[in-house]
N, C-alpha and C positions, 0 to 999 in steps of 0.2 A: 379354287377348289374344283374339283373334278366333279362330274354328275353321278361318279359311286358314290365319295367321298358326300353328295347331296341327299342321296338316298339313306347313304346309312347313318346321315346322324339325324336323318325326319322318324328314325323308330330308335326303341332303347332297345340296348346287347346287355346277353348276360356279360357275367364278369369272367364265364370262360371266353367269350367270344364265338360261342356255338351258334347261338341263336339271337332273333331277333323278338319283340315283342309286338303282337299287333292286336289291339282291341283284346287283352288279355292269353294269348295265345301264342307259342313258340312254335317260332316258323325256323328251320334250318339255315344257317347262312352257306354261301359259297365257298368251295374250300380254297383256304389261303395261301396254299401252296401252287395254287395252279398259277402257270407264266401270265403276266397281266395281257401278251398276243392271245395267246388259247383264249383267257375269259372270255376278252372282249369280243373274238368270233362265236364263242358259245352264246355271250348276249344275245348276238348278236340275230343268233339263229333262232334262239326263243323267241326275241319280240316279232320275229319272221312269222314263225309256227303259232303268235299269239294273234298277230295279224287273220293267219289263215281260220284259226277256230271263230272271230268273227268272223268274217267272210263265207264262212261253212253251215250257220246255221241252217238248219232246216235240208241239208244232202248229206245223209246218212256216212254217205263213202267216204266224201271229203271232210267233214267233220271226225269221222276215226284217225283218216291219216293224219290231222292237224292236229288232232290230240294227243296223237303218239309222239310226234315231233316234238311237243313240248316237254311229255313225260324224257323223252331222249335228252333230250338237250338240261332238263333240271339231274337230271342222272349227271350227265357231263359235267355240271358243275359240281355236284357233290351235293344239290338243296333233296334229292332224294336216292332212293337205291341205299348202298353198305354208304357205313357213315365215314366220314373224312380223318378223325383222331383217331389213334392208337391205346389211349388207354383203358379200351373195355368198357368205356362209360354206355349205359343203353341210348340208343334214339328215342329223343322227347318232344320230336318234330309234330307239329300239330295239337299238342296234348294240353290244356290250358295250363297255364302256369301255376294256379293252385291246386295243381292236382302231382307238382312235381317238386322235386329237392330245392328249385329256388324261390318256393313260396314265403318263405321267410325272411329273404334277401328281398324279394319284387314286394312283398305289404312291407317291410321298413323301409321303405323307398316312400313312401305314401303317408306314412308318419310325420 
């Protein structure tokens, strides 16, 4: 099993495969369309840029630009910016799960 394949089955996905769930809350997944070369450099770039925001604490300057890198590179993947599907569905990225259309899906889950 790969270290994606590690990650994504340590959280539950809705049953579009949109999102993930974490501590009650839907977080965007990566889009699945991108070549598994691209993701992996895009990863790869984020845990760079996530590197740097530790590393930046406390200087101003450097702390924006490592902020930005990561905002860049979660865009790259599709976890934020315009949403990855086509069918007109809204972005539910961050919004807790009972507060959206799979609240009834995620509490029979719990049943």
């Amino acid at each position: 099993m790969t270290a994606k394949q590690v990650h994504e089955k340590a959280f539950l996905e809705t049953p579009d495969g949109r999102y993930i769930i974490v501590r009650g809350r839907l977080w965007r997944k990566t889009n699945p369309r991108l070549p598994e070369e691209e993701r992996k450099l895009l990863v790869s770039k984020l845990m760079s840029a996530r590197r740097a925001v530790k590393e930046a604490v406390g200087r101003a300057d450097e702390l924006h630009t490592a902020r930005t890198a990561v905002n860049a590179a979660k865009i790259a993947l599709g976890e934020r910016g315009p949403v990855w599907w086509t069918d007109g569905a809204p972005d539910l990225n961050r919004h807790l799960v009972k507060n959206t259309p799979y609240a009834d899906w995620f509490e029979g889950l719990r049943s």
